[in-house]
SERO-4910 file (N, C-alpha, C, O; in steps of 0.05 Angstrom, whole numbers):
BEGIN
 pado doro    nc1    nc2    nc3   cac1   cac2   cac3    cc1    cc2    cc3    oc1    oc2    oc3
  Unk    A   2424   1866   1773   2400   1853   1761   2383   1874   1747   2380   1895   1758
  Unk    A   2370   1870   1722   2352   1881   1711   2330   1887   1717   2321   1865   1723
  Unk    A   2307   1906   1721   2284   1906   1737   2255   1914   1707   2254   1935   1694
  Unk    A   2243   1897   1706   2214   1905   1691   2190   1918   1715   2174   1907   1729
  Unk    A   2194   1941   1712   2163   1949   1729   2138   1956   1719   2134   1978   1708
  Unk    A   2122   1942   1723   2100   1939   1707   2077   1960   1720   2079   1967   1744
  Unk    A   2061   1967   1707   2039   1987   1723   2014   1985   1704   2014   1999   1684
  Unk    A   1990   1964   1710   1971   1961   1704   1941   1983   1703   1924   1984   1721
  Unk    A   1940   1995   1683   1924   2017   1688   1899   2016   1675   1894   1997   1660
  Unk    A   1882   2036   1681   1850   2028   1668   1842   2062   1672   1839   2070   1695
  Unk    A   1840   2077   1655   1822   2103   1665   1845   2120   1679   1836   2139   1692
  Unk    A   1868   2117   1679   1889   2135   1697   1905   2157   1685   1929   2160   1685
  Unk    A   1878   2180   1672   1889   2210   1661   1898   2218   1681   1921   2225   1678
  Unk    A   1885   2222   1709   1889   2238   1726   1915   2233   1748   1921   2250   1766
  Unk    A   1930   2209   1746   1952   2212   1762   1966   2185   1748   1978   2170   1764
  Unk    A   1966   2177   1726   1993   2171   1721   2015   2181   1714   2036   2170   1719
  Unk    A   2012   2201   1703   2042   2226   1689   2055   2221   1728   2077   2212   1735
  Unk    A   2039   2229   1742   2060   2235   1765   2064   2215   1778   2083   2218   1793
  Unk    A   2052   2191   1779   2062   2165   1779   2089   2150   1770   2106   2136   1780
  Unk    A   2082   2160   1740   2100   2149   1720   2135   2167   1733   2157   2160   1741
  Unk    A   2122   2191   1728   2157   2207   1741   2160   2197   1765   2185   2199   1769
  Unk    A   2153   2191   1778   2159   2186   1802   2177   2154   1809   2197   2151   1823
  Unk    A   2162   2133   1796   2174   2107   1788   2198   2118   1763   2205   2098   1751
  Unk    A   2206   2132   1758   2225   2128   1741   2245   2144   1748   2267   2136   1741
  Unk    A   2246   2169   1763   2262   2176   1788   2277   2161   1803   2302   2161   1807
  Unk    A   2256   2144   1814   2264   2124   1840   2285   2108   1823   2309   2109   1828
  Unk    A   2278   2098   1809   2293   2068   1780   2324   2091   1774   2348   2082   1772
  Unk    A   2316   2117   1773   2336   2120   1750   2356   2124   1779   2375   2109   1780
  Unk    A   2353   2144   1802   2370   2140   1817   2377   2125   1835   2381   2130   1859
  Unk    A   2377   2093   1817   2391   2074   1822   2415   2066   1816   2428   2046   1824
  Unk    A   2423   2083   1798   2434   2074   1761   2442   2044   1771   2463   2038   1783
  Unk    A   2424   2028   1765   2414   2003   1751   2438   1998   1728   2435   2005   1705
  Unk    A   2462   1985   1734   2473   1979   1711   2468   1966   1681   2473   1971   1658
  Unk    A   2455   1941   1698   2434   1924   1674   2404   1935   1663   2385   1923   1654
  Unk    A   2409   1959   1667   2379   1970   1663   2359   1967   1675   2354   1948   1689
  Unk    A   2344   1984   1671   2307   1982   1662   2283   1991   1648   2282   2008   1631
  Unk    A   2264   1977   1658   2245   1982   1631   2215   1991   1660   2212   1984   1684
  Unk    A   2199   2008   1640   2179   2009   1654   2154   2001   1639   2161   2002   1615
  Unk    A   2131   1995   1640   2108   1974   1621   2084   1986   1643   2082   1984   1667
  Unk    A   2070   1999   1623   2038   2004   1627   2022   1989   1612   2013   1993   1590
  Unk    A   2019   1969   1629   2002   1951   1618   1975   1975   1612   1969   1987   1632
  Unk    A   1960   1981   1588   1935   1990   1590   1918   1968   1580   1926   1955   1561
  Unk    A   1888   1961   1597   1870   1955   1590   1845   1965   1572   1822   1959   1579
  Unk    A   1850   1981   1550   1840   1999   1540   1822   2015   1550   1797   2011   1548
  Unk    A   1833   2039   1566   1827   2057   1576   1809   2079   1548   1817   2086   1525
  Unk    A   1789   2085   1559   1776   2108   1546   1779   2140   1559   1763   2158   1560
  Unk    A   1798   2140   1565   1808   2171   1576   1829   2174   1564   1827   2160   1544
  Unk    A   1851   2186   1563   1875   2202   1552   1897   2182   1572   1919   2192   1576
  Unk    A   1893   2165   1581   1906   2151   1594   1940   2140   1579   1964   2145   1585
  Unk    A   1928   2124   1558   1947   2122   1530   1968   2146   1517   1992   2142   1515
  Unk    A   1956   2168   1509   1961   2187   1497   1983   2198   1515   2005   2205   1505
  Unk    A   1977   2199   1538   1998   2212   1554   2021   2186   1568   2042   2193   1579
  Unk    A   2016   2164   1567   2039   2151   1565   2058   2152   1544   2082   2153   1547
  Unk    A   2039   2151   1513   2058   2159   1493   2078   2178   1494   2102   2178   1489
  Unk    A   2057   2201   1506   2073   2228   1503   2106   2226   1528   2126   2240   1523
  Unk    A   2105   2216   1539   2111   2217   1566   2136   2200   1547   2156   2213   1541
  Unk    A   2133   2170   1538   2157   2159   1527   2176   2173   1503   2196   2162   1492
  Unk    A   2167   2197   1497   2192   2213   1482   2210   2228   1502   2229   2241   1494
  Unk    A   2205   2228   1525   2216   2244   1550   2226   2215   1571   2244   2218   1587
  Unk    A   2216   2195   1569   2228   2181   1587   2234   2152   1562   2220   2140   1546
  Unk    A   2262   2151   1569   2257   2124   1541   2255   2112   1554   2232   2117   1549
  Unk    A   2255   2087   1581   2253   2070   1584   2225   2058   1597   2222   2040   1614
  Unk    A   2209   2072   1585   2171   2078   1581   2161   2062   1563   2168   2073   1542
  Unk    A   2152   2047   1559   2132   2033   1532   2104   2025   1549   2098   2022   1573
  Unk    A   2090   2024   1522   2061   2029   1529   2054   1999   1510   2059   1995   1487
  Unk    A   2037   1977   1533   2017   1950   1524   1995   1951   1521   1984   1947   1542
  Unk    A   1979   1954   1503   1958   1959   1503   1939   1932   1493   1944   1916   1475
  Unk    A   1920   1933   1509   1900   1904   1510   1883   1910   1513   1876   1932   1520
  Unk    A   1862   1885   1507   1830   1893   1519   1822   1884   1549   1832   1866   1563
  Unk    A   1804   1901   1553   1795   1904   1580   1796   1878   1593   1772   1873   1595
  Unk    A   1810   1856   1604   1796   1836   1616   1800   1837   1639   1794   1816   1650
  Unk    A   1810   1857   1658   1816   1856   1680   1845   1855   1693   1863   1842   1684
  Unk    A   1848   1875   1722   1878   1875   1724   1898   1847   1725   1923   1847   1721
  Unk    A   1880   1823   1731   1901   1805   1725   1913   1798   1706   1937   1793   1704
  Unk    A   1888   1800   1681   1905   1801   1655   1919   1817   1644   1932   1810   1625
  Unk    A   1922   1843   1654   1935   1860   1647   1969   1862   1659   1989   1874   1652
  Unk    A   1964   1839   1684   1987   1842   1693   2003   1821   1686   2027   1823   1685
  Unk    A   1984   1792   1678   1998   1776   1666   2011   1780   1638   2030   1765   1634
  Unk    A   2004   1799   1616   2007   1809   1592   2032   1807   1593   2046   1788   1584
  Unk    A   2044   1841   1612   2056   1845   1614   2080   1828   1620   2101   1829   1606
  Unk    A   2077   1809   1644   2098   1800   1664   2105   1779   1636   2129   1780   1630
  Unk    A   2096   1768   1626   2107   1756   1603   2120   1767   1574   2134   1757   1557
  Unk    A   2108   1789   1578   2131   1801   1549   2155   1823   1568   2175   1837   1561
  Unk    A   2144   1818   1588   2175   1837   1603   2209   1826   1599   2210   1804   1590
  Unk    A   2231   1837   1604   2254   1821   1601   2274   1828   1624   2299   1829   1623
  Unk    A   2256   1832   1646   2277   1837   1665   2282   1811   1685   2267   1792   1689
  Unk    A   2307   1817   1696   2315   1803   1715   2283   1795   1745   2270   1776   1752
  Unk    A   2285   1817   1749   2256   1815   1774   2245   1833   1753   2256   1846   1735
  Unk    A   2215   1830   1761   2191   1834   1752   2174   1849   1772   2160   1834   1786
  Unk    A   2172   1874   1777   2158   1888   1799   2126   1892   1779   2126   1899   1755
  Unk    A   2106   1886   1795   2078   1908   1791   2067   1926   1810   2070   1921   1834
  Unk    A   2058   1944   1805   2054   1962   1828   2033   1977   1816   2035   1981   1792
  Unk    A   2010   1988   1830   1988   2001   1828   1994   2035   1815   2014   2048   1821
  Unk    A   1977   2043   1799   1979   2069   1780   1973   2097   1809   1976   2121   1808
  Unk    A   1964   2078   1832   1965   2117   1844   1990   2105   1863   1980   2103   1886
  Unk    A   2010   2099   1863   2034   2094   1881   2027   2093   1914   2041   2101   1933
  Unk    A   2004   2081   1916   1989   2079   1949   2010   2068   1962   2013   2071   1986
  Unk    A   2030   2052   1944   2058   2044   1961   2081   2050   1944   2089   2045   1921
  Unk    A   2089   2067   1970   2116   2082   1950   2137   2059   1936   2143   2035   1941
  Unk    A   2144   2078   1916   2163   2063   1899   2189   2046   1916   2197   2024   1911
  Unk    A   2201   2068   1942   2226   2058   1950   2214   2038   1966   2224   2043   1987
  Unk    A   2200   2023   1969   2196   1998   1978   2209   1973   1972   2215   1953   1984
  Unk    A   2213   1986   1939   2235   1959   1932   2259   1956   1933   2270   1938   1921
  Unk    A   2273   1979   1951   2295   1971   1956   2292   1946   1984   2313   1934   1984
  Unk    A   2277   1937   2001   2274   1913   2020   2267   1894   2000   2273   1871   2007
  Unk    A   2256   1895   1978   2245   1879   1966   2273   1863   1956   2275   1840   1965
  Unk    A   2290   1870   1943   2311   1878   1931   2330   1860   1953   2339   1837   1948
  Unk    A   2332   1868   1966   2351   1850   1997   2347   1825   1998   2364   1807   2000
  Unk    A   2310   1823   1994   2311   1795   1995   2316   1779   1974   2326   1757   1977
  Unk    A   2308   1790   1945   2314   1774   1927   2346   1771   1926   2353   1748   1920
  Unk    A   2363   1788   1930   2404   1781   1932   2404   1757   1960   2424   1744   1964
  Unk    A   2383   1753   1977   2386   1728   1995   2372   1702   1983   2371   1678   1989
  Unk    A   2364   1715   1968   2359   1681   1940   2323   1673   1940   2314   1652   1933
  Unk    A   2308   1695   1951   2280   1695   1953   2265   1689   1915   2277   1696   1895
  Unk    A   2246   1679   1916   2233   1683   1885   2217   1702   1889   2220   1723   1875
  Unk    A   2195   1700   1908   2167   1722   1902   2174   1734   1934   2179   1725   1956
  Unk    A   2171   1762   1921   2169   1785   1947   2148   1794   1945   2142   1802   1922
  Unk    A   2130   1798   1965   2094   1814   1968   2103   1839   1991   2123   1841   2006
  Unk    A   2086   1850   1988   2094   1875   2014   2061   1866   2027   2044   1851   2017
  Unk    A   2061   1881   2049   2036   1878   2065   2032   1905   2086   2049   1916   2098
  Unk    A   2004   1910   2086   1996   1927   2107   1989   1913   2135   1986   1926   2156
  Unk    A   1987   1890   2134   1985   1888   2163   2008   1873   2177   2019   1852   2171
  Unk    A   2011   1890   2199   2034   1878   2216   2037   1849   2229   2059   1840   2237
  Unk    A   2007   1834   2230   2015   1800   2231   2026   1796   2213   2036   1773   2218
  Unk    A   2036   1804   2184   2052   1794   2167   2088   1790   2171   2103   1771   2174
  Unk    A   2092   1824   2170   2107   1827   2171   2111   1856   2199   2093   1873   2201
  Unk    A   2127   1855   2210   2130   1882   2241   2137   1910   2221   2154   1909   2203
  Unk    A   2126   1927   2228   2125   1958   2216   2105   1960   2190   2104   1982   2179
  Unk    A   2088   1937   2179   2061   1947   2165   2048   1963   2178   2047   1964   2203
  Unk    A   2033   1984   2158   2016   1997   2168   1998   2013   2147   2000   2007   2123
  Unk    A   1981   2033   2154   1965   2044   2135   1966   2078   2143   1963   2076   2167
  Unk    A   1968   2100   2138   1959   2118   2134   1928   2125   2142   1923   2143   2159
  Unk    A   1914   2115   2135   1892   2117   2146   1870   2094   2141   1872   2080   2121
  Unk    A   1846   2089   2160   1829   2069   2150   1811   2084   2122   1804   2106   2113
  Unk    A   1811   2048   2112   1797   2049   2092   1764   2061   2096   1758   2077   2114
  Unk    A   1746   2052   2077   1721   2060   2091   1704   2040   2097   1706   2021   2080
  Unk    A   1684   2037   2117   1673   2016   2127   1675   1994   2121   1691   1979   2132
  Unk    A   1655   1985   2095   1658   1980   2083   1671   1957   2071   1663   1934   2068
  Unk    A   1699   1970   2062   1721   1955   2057   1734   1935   2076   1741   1911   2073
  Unk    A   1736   1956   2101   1753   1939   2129   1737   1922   2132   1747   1904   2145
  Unk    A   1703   1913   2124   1695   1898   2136   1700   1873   2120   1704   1851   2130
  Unk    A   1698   1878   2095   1701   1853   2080   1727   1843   2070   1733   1821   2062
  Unk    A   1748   1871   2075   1770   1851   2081   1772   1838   2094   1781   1818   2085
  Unk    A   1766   1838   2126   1769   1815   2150   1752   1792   2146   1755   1770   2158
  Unk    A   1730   1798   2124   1714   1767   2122   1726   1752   2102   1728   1728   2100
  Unk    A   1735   1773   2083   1751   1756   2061   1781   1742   2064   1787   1720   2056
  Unk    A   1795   1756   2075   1819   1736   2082   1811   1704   2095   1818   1683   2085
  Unk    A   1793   1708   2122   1782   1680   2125   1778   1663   2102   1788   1641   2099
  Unk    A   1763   1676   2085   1759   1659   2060   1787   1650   2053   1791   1626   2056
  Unk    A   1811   1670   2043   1824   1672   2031   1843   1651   2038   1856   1637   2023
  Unk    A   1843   1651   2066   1868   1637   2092   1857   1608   2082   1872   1590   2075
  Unk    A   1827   1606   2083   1818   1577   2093   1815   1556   2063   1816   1532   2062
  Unk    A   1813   1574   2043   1813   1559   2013   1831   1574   1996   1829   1572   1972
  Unk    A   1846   1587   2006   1876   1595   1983   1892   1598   1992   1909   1583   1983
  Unk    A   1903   1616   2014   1940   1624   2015   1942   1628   2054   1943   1649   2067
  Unk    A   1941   1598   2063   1946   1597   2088   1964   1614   2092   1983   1619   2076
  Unk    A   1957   1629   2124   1988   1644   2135   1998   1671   2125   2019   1679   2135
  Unk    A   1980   1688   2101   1993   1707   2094   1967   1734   2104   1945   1727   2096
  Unk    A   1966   1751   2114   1947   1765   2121   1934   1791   2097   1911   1799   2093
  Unk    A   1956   1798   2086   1943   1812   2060   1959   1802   2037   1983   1799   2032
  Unk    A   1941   1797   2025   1951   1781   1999   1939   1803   1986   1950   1800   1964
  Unk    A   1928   1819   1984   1917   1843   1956   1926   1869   1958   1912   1887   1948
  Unk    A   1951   1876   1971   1963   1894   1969   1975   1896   1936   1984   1874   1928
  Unk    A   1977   1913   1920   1986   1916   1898   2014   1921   1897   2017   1941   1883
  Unk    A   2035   1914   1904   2062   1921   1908   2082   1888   1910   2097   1878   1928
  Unk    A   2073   1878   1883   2100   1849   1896   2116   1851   1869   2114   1868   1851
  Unk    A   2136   1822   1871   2157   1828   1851   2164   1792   1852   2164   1777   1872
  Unk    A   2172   1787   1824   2182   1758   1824   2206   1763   1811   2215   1785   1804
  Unk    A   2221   1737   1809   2244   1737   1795   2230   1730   1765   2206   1727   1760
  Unk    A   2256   1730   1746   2241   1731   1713   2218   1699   1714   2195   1697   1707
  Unk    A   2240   1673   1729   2236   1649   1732   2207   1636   1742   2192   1618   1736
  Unk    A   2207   1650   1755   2179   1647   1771   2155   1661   1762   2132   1653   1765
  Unk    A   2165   1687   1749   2143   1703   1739   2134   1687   1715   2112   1685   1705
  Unk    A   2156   1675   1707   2141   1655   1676   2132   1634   1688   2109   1633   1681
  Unk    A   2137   1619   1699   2123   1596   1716   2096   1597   1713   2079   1586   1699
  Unk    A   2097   1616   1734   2067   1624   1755   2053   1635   1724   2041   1620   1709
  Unk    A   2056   1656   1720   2042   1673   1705   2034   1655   1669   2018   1662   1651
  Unk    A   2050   1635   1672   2042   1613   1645   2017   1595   1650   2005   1584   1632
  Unk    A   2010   1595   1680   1986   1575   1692   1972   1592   1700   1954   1580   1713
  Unk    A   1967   1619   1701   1949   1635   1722   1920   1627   1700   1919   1615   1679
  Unk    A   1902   1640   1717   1876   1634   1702   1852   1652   1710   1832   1652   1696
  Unk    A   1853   1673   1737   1841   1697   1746   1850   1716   1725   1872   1712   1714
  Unk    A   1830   1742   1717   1835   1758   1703   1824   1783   1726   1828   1807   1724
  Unk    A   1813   1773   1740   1816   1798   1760   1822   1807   1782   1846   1808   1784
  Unk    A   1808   1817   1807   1832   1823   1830   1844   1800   1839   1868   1803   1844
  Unk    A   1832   1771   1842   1833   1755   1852   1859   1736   1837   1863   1713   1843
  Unk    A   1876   1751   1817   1899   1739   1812   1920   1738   1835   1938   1721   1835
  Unk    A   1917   1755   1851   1937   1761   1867   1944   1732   1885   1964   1718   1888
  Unk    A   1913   1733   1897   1912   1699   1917   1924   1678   1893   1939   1661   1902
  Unk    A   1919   1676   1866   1926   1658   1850   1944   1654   1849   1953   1631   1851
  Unk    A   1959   1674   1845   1988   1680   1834   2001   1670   1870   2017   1651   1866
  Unk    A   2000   1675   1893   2008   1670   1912   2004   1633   1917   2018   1616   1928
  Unk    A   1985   1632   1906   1985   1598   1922   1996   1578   1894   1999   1553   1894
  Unk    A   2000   1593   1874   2011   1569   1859   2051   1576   1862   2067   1562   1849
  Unk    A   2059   1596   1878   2078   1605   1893   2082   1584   1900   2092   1569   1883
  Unk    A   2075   1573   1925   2076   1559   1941   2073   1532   1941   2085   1516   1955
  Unk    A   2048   1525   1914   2046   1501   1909   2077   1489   1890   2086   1467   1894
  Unk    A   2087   1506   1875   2106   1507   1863   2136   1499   1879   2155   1486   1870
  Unk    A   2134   1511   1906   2163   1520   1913   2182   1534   1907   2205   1529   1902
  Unk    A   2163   1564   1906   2179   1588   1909   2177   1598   1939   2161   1595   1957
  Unk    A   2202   1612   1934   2206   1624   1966   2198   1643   1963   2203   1656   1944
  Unk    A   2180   1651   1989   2167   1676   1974   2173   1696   2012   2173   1687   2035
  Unk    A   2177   1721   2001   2185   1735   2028   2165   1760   2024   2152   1766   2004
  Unk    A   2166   1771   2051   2145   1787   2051   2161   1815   2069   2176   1812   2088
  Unk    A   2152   1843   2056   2157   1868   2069   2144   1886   2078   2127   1888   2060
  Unk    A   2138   1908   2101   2126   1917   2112   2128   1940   2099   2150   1947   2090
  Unk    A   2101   1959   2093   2106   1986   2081   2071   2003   2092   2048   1998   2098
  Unk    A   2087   2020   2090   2069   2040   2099   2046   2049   2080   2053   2063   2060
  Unk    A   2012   2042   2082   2009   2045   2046   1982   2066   2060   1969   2064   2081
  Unk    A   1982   2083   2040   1959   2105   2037   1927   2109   2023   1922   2115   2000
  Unk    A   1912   2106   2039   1884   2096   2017   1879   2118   1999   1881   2142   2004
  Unk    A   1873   2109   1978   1865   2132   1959   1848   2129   1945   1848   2114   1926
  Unk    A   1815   2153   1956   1792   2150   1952   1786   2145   1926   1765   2133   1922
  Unk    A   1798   2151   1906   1793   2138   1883   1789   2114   1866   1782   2111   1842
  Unk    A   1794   2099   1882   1806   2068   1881   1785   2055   1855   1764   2064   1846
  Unk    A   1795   2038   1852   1780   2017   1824   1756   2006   1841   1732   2008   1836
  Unk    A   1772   1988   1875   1758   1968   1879   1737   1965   1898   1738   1965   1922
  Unk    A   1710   1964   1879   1689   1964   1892   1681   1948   1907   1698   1936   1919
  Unk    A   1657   1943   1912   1637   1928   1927   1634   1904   1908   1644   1882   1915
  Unk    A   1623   1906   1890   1619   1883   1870   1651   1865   1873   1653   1842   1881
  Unk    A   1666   1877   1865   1699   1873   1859   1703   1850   1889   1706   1826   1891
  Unk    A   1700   1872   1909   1702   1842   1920   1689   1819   1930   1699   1801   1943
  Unk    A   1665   1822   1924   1641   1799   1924   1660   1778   1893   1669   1756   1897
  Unk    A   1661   1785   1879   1683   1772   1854   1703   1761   1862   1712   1740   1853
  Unk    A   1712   1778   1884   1747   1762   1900   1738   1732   1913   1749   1710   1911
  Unk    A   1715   1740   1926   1708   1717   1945   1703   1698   1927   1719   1679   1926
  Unk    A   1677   1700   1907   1680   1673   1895   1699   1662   1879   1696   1638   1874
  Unk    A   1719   1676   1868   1744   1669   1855   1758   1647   1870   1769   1627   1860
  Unk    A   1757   1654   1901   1774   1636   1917   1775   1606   1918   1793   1590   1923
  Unk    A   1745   1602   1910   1737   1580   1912   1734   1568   1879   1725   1546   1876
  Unk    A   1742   1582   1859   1748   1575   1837   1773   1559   1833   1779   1537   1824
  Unk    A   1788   1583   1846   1822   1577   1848   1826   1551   1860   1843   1537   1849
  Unk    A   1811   1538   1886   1809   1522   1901   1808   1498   1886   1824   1479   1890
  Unk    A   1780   1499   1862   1769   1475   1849   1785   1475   1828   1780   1456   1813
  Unk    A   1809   1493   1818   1823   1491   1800   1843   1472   1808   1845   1451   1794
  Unk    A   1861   1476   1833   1875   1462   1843   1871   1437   1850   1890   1422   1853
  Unk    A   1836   1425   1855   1829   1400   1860   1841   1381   1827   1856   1361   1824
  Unk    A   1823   1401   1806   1818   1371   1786   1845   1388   1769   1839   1398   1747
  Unk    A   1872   1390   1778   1890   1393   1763   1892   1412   1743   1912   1407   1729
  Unk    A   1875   1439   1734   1880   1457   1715   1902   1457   1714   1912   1442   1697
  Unk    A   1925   1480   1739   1946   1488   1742   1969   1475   1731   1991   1486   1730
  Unk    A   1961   1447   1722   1987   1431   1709   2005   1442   1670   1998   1444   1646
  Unk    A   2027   1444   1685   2033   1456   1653   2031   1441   1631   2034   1417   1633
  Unk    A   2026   1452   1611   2016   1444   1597   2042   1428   1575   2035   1416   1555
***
């Protein structure tokens, strides 16, 4: 099977080059018969973010660079997942907080006939999640208030839905990603419950993920997640999600 891996970036001079080698290492010593492609989604980044993906695709050909306006990582990931042409469709975060070989479990499940694979840090998900280290206050706190939200008006039963590391088949990625309607963190819960509303099988993997103080997602960001949830919610009441 063919693999599109997508990597949604905003501001990432400072560690995509070793990101980028690193995902294309992993891909290449696969040798991938049907190929692959790798896709930086950029949200028009004002750093050298661009410039050095360019540079980077005369050294790696199977590198191309999307370039869009800022509307947020959902849109940047939906961009992508629709002009991609691979068999599965991986996204994964620009500082690799979850290693690349993760998708070989991912990978297992889709050859057992899965559509959407998510990875997760916490072990009610899946047995052997875990973290590297805690986040900062802060965060742990409003993650634990936000999944309530998340459990009780979007994606019963899954304990981290905002881990940056999942993968669909081409099928599903056009499905889902033809109805999405979040443009920011809060695609993830979207993209998961119209999974489900749909009837995709969706499997889930345990991985070891590393916080890294740099992170995009603020305080504001997820005061935004929370009320998204309940967007997504009233979307699903008066029928948005219906294709069109």
């Amino acid at each position: 099977m063919s693999i599109s891996w997508i990597i949604p970036a905003y501001n990432e001079e400072k560690r995509i080059e070793k990101t980028l080698r690193e995902v294309d290492a992993y891909l290449r010593g696969k040798n991938i018969s049907a190929g692959y492609e790798i896709i930086v989604s950029n949200s028009a980044s004002r750093d050298r973010t661009a410039e050095i993906v360019r540079m980077l695709s005369t050294e790696l050909p199977h590198l191309s660079l999307l370039d869009m306006e800022n509307r947020g990582k959902g849109w940047a990931v939906k961009q992508a997942m629709r002009t991609a042409h691979g068999d599965i469709r991986v996204f994964s975060d620009a500082d690799n907080s979850t290693a690349p070989s993760n998708f070989d479990a991912m990978e297992a499940l889709f050859r057992e006939g899965y559509d959407v694979v998510i990875s997760s840090r916490d072990p009610k998900d899946a047995a052997g999640a875990t973290r590297d280290v805690k986040e900062p206050w802060y965060r742990e706190i409003l993650g634990n208030m936000g999944n309530l939200v998340i459990q009780l008006f979007g994606v019963w039963g899954i304990w981290d839905t905002q881990n940056g590391f999942k993968a669909l088949t081409a099928k599903s990625a056009e499905d889902i990603f033809s109805r999405t309607r979040m443009t920011g963190f809060s695609f993830d819960i979207e993209m998961l419950a119209l999974a489900r509303k749909l009837g995709y099988r969706t499997g889930i993997i345990p991985v070891r993920w590393r916080f890294e103080a740099d992170s995009k997602v603020t305080l504001a960001a997820y005061i935004r997640v929370f009320m998204d949830v309940f967007k997504i919610r009233w979307n699903f009441l008066t029928g948005v999600y219906k294709k069109k």
